[in-house]
C-alpha positions in Angstrom: 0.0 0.0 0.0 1.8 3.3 -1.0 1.0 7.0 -0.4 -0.9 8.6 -3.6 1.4 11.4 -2.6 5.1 12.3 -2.1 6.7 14.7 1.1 8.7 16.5 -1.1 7.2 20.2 -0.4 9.6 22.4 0.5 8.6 26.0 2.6 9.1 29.1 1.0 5.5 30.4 -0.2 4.2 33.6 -1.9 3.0 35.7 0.7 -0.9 37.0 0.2 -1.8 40.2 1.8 -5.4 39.1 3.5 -8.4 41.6 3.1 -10.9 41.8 5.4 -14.1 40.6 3.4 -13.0 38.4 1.4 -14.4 35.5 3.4 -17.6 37.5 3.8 -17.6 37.9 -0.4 -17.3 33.9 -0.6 -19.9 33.0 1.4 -22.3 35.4 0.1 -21.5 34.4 -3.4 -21.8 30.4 -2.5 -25.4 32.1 -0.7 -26.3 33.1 -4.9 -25.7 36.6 -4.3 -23.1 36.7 -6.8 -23.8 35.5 -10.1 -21.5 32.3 -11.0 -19.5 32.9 -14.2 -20.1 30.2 -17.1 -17.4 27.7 -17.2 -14.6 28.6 -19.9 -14.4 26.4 -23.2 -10.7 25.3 -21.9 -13.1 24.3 -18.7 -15.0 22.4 -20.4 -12.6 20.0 -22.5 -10.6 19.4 -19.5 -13.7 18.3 -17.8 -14.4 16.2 -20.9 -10.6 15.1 -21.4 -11.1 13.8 -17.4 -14.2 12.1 -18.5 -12.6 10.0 -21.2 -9.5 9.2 -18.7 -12.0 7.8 -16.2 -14.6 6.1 -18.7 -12.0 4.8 -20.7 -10.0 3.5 -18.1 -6.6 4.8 -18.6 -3.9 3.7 -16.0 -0.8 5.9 -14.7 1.7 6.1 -17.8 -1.0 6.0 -20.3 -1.3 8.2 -23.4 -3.6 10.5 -24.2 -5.4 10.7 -28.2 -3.0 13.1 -30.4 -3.2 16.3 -30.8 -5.0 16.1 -33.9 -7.2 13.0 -32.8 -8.7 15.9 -29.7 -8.8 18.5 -32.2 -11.3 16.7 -34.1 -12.8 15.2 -31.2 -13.7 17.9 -29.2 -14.1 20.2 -31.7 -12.4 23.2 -30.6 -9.3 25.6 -31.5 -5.6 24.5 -31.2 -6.0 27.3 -28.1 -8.6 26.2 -26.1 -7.0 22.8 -25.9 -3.8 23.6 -24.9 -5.4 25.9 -22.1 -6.9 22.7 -20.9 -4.2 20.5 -20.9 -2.3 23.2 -19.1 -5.3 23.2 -16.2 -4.8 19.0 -16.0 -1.2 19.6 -15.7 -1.0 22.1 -13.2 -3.4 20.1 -11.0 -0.8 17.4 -11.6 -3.4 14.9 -13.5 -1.0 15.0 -16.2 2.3 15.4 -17.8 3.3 16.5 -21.0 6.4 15.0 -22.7 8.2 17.1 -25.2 9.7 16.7 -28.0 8.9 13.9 -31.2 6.6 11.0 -29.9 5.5 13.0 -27.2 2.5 14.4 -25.9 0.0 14.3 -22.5 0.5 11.1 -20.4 -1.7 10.6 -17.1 -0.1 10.8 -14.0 -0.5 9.0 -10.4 -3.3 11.2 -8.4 -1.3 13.4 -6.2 -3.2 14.8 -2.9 -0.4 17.6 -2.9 -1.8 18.8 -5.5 -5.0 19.1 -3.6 -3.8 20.6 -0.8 -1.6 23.1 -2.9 -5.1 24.5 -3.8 -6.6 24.1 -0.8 -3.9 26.3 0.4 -4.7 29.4 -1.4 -8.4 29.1 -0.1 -7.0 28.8 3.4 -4.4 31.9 3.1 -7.1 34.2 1.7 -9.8 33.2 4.3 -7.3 34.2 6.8 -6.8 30.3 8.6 -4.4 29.6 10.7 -1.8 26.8 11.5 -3.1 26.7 15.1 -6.6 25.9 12.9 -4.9 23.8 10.4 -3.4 21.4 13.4 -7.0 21.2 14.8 -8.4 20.3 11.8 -5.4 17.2 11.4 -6.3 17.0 14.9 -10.0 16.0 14.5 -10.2 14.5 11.8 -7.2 11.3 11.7 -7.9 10.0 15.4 -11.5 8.6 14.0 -10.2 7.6 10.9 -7.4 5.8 12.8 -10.4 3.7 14.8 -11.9 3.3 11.4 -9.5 1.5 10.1 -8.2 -0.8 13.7 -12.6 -1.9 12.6 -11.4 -3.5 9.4 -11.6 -7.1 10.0 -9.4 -8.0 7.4 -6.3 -8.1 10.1 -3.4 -9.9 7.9 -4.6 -6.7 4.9 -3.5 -4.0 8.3 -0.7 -6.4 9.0 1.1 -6.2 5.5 0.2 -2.8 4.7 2.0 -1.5 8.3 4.7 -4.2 8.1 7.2 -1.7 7.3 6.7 0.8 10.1 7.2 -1.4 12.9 11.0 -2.3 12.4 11.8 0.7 10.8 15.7 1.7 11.5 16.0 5.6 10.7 20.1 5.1 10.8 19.3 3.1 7.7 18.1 6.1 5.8 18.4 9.5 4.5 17.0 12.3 6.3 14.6 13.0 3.2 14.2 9.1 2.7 12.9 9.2 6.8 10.8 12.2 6.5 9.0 10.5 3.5 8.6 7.4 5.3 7.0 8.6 8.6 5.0 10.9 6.4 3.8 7.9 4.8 2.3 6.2 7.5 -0.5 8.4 8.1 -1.1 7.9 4.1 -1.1 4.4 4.4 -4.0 5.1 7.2 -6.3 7.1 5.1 -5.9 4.8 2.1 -7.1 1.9 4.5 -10.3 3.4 5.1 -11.7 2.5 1.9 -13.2 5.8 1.6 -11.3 8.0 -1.5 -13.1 11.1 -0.5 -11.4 10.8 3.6 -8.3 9.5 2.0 -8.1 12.7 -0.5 -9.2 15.5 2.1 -7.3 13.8 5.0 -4.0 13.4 2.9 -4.3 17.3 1.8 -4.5 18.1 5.3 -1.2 16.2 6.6 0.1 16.8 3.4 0.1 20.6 4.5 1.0 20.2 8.4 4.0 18.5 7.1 5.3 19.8 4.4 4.9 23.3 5.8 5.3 23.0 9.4 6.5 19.4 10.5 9.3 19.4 8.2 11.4 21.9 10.1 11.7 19.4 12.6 14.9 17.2 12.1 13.0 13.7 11.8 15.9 12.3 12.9 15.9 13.6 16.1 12.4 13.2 16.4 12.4 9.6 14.9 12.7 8.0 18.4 9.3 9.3 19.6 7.6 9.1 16.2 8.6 5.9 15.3 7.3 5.2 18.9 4.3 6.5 18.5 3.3 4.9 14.6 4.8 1.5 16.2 2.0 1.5 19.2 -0.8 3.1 16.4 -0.4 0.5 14.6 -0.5 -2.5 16.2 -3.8 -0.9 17.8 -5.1 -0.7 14.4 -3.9 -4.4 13.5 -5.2 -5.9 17.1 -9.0 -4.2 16.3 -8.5 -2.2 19.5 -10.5 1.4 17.8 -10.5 3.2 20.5 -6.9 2.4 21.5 -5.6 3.8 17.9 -8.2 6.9 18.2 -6.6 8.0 21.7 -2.3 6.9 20.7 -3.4 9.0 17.1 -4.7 12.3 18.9 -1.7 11.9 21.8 0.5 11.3 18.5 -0.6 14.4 16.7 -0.7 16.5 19.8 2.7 15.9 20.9 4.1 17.2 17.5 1.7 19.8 17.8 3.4 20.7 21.5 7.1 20.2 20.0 6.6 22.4 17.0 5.1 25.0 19.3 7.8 25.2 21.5 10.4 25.2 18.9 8.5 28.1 16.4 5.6 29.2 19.2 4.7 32.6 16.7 4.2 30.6 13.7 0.9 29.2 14.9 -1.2 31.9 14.3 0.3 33.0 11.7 -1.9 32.3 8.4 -1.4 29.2 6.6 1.1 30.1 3.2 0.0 29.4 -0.4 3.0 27.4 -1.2 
């Protein structure tokens, strides 16, 4: 079972200067108080490109119809299609290789790219990291009993195999940040819901990448390891409540060590990185 991510973020965002109202503006527009644009034609056949990669069933390296075959299929200009495979590509859906015999290929869904949105709606609303760490918070200690519920116990056992003799000294620190990163991936993709696995990935995704990260995971690696060790054999053993309570102690004591370390940077509002 592997992460339908990566940790390889790095800090270093574009800061956005917050206006008061802003948040007031969205919600009265999602109240119909602001008329709703019509979606742009590039909208539209990247909607419609999606709809083919799903209906048709293309897997990660596939290849998308020519250039020429999506001209003539979706029946619009050179531009507009472009424009749209741009949008897929910057929401990381797909890649475009250069160059003779290339052309769009679909890519692995990445929740980083969901959460690299996700960020830009957070900065301008004016959210917090203190908020952001609540949210992680509230929502992984439930989806950690969630999972211990699945009865299928040799399925828990293989996919947390790795993280219970896991030897940092073995490892690079990038190689160890990825790999504790991963276990609370491997958690959300166990819960057999995609919509939880995509919103609660986004959300770690963000509290590591942008906050965790500063702290060396080697030095931390002792009481993290620790911690996903005793999280998941609760899960494996069935024991819900158990892996609830060791997941909300877990995320609360990195919570407490960031805080101490970088105690002004919790309030501050979260970055669009």
């Amino acid at each position: 079972m592997t992460d339908t991510t990566d940790a390889s973020g790095r800090s270093g965002g574009i800061p956005i200067v917050y206006r008061p109202g802003i948040a007031q503006h969205a919600a009265d527009s999602g109240n119909g108080q602001a008329a709703s644009r019509s979606p742009k034609a590039s909208e539209v056949t990247a909607a419609a490109i999606v709809h083919h990669i799903v209906e048709a069933g293309l897997r990660v390296g596939d290849r998308l119809p020519s250039e020429a075959d999506m001209l003539a299929h979706y029946n619009v200009s050179r531009e507009t299609l472009r424009e749209a495979l741009r949008l897929l590509e910057v929401q990381g859906l797909i890649s475009i290789k250069r160059g003779p015999g290339g052309g769009p290929l679909v890519e692995p869904l990445n929740a980083k790219y969901l959460a690299r949105t996700a960020t830009l709606y957070f900065r301008l609303s004016g959210a917090t990291y203190d908020e952001l760490f609540d949210t992680w918070e509230t929502i992984e200690p439930p989806l950690a009993a969630r999972v211990a519920r699945l009865r299928d116990r040799r399925l828990k056992a293989r996919a947390f195999a790795p993280f219970l003799d896991y030897r940092p000294e073995e490892h690079e620190r990038d190689e160890v940040f990825r790999d504790l990163n991963n276990f609370h991936a491997v958690i959300a993709a166990l819960s057999g819901n995609r919509v939880l696995t995509l919103l609660t990935q986004a959300v770690t995704h963000i509290a590591t990448d942008h906050v965790v990260e500063k702290i060396d995971p080697i030095e931390e690696s002792d009481h993290m390891l620790h911690s996903h060790r005793d999280i998941a054999e609760a899960i494996i053993a069935g024991h819900s409540k158990r892996a609830a309570t060791l997941m909300q102690q877990h995320i609360a004591a990195v919570t407490h060590s960031y805080r101490e370390r970088w105690p002004e940077r919790m309030s501050k509002p979260i970055e669009w990185y």
